[in-house]
N, CA and C atoms as an extended XYZ file, in Angstrom:
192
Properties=species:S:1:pos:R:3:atomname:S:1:resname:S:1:resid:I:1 pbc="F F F"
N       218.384      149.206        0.812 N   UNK     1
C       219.496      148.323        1.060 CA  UNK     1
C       219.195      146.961        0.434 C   UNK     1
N       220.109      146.129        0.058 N   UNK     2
C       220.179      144.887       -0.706 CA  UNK     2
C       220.867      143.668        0.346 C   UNK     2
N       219.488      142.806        0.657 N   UNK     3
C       219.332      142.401        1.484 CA  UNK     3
C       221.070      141.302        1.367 C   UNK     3
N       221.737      140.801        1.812 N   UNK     4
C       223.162      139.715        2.155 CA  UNK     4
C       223.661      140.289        1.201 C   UNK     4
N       223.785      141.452        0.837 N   UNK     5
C       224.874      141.621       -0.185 CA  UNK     5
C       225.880      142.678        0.725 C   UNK     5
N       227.192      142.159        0.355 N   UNK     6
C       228.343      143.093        1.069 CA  UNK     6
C       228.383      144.111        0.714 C   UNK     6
N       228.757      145.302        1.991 N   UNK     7
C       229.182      146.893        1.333 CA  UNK     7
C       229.705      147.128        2.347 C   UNK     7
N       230.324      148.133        2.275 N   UNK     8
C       231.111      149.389        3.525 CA  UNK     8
C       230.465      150.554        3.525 C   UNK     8
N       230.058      150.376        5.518 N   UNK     9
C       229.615      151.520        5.629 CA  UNK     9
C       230.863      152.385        6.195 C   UNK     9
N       230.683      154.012        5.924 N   UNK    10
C       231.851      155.025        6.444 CA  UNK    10
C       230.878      156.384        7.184 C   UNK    10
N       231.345      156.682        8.547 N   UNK    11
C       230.683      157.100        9.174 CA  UNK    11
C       231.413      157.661       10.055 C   UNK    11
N       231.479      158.854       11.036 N   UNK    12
C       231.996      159.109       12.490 CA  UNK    12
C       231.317      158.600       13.697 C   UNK    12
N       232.387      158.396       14.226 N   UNK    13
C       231.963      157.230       15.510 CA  UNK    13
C       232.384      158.214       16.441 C   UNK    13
N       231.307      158.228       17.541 N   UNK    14
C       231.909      159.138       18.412 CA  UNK    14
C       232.944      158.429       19.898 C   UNK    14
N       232.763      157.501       19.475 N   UNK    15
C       233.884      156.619       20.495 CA  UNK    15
C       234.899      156.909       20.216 C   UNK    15
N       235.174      156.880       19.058 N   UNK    16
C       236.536      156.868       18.556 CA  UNK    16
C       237.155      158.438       18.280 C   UNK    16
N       235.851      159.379       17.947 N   UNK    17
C       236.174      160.557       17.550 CA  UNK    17
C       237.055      160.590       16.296 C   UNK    17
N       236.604      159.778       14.844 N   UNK    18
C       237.358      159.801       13.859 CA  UNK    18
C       236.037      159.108       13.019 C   UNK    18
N       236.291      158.919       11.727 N   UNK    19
C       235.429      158.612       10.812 CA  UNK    19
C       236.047      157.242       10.361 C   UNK    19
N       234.843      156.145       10.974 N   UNK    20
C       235.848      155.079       10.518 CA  UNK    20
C       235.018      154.228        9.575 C   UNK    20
N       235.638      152.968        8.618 N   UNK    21
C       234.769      152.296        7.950 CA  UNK    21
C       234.992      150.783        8.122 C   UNK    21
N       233.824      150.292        7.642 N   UNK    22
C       233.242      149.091        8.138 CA  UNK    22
C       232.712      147.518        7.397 C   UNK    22
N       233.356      146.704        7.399 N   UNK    23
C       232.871      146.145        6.495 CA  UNK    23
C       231.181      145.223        6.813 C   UNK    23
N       230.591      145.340        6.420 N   UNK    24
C       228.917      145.060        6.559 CA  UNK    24
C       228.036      144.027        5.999 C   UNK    24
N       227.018      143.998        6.488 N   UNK    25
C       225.734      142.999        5.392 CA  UNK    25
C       224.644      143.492        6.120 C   UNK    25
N       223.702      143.699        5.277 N   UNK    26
C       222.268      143.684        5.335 CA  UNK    26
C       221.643      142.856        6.015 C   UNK    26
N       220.478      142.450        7.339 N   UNK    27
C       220.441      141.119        7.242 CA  UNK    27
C       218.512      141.776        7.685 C   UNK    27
N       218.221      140.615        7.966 N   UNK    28
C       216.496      140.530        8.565 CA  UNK    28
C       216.570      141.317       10.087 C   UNK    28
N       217.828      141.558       10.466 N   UNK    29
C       217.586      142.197       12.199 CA  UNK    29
C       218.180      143.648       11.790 C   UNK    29
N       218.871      144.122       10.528 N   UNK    30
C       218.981      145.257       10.505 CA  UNK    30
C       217.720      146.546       10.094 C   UNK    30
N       218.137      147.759       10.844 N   UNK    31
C       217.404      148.352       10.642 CA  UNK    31
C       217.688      149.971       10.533 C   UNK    31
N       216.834      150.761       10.111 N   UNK    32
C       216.573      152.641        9.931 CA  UNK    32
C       216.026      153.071       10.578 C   UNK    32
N       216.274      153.965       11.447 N   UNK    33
C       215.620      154.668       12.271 CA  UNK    33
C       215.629      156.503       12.581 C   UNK    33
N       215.021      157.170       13.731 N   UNK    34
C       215.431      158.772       14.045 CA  UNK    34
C       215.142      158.423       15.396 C   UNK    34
N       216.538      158.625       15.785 N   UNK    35
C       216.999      158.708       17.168 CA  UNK    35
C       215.815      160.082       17.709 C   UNK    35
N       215.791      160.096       19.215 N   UNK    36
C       215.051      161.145       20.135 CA  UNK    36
C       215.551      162.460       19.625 C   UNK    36
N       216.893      162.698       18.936 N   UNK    37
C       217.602      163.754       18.414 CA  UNK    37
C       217.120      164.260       16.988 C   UNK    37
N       216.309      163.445       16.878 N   UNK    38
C       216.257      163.271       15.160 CA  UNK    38
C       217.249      163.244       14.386 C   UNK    38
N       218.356      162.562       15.161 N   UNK    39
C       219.644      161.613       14.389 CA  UNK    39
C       219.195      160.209       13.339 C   UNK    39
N       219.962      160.442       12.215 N   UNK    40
C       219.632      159.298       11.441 CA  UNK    40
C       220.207      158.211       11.848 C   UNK    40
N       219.939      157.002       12.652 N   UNK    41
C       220.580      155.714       12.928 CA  UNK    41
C       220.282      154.400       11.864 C   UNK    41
N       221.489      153.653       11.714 N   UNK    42
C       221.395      152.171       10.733 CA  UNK    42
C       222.388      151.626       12.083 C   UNK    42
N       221.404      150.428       12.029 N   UNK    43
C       221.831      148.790       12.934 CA  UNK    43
C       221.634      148.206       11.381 C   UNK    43
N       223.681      148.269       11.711 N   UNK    44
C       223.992      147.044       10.458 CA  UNK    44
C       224.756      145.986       11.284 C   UNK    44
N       224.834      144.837        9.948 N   UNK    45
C       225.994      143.380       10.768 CA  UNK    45
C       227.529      143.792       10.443 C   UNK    45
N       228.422      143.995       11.216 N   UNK    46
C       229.811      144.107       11.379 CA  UNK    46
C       230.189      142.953       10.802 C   UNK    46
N       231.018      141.995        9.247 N   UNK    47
C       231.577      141.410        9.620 CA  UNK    47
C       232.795      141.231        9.779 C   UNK    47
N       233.511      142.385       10.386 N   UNK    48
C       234.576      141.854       10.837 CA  UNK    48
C       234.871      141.165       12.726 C   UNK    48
N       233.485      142.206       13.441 N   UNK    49
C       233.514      141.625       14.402 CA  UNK    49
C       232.130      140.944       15.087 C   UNK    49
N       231.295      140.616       13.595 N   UNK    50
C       230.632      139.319       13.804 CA  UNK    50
C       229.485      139.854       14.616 C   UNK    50
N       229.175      141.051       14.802 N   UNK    51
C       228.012      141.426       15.322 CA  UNK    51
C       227.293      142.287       15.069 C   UNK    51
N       226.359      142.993       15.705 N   UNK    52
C       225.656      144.165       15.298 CA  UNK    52
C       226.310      145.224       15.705 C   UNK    52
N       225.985      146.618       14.652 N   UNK    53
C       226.707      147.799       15.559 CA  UNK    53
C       225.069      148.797       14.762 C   UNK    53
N       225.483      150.054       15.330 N   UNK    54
C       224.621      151.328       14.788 CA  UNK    54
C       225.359      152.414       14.785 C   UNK    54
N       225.424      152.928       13.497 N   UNK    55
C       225.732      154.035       13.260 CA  UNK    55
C       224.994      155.279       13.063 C   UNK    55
N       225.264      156.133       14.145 N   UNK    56
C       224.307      157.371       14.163 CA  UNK    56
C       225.275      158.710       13.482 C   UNK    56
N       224.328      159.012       12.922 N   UNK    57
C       224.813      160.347       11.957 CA  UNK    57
C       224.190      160.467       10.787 C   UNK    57
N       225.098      161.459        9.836 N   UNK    58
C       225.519      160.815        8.516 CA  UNK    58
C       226.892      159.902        8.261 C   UNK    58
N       225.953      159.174        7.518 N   UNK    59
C       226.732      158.005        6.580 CA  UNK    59
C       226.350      157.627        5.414 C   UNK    59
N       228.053      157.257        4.759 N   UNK    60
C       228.209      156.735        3.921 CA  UNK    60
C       228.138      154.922        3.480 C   UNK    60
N       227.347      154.365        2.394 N   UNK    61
C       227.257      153.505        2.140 CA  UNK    61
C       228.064      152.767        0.738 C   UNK    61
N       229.035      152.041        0.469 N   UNK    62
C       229.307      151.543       -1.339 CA  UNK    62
C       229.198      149.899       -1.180 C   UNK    62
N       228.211      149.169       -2.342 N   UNK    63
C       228.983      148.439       -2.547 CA  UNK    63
C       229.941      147.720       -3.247 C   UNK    63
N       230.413      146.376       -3.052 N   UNK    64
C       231.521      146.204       -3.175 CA  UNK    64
C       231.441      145.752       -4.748 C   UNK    64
């Protein structure tokens, strides 16, 4: 990942039960991980609502 540079991540959310996308940034608190499931998780910055979120699954990344 390229650290303050903008992209959209696209992913299924299971809140929502739909595949939704996101507009994002890279920052020093984001991170990669394997959930207890050995789910692939990313804690990216939301900015549209200015905070952190994590997306577990597969996902898609472009940037802009």
């Amino acid at each position: 990942m390229i650290k303050n540079k903008t992209f959209y991540i696209t992913y299924f959310a299971t809140k929502h039960k739909a595949f939704i996308t996101r507009k994002a940034k890279w920052t020093d608190d984001c991170k990669t991980w394997l959930s207890k499931n050995n789910k692939p998780c990313m804690t990216y910055y939301d900015l549209d609502a200015d905070a952190y979120r994590t997306a577990v699954g597969n996902l898609r990344v472009k940037y802009e």
